[in-house]
N, C-alpha and C positions, 0 to 999 in steps of 0.2 A: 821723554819724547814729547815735544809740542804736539797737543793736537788742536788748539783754537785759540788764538793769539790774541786778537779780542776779548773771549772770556779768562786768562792770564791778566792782561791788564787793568782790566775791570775788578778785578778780584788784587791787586796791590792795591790800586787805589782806595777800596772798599778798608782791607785792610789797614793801609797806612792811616788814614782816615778817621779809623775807629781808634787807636793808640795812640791817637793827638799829633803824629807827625805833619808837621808844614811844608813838606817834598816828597818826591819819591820821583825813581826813572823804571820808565818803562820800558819797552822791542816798539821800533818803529816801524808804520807800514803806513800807507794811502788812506786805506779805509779807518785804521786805529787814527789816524791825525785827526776824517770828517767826524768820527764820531766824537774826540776833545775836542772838536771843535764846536759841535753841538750843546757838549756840556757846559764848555766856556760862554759860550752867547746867552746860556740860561742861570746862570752864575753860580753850578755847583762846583766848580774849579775854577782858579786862578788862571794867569799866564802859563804855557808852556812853549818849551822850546827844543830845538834839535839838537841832541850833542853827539857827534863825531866820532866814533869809536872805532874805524876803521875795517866795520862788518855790517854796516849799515843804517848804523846810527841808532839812539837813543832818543828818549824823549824825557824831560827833565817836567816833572809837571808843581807848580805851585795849588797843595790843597788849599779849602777856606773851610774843611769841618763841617759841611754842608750835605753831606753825602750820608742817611742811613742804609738805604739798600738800593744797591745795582747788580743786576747780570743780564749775560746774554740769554733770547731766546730760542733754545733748537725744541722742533725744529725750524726753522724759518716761516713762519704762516705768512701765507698770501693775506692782504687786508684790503676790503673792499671800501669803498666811502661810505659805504651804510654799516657799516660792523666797525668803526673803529669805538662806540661805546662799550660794547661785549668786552673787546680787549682791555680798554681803561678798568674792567671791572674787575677783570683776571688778573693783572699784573699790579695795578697801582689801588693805593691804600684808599684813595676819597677821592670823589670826584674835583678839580685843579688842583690837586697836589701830585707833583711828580711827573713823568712827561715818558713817554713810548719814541723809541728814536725806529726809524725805519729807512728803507733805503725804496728810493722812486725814481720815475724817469728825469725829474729835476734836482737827484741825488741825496747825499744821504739830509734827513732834517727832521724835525720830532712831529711828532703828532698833529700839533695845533698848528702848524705851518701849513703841512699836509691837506687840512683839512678845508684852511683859507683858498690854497691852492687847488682845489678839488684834483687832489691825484692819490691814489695808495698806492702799496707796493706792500714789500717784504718787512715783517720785524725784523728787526737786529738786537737792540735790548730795550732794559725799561732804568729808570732812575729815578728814586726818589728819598 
């Protein structure tokens, strides 16, 4: 039984990733695309794409190998703009390495977006 379809995804990729594979398909959703999308802009994945399967589609994602550890974070912490150091220290290995994705009023985008933008919101996950 599904219970978090983000952390599923997250965890093929992680997988696929770690076995040297150059693809993998994923469950498609809204929030599952902003977040590859997040990763794609920051080059720990390749292109992906939507494939059709007639239950709601798939997502075909091209790895690059770039990926040692991702997951989601439950439970969802509130993030303040004066606290997003605290978090960088919990979840990510060095300070600019790896990146806090979170979801805000100008939607989901990673940390150091966030931060230009002076807005927080909620974690989602971390990747690096």
């Amino acid at each position: 039984m599904l219970q978090d379809p983000l952390a599923d995804v997250l965890s093929v990729i992680k997988n696929a990733d770690r076995v040297g594979k150059t693809s993998c398909i994923t469950r498609a959703s809204n929030e599952i695309k902003a977040v590859l999308k997040v990763l794609q802009d920051n080059g720990y994945i390749g292109a992906f794409e939507l494939v059709d399967d007639g239950r709601g589609g798939k997502f075909k994602i091209e790895l690059k190998g770039k990926i040692l550890d991702t997951n989601v974070i439950k439970p969802r912490f509130s993030i303040a703009l004066d606290e997003f150091e605290k978090w960088e220290k919990r979840y990510l290995p060095a300070r600019n390495i790896g990146l806090l994705v979170l979801t805000t009023p100008k939607g989901i985008i990673e940390h150091k977006k966030a931060k230009e933008l002076h807005v927080g919101g909620k974690l989602v996950c971390f990747v690096y």
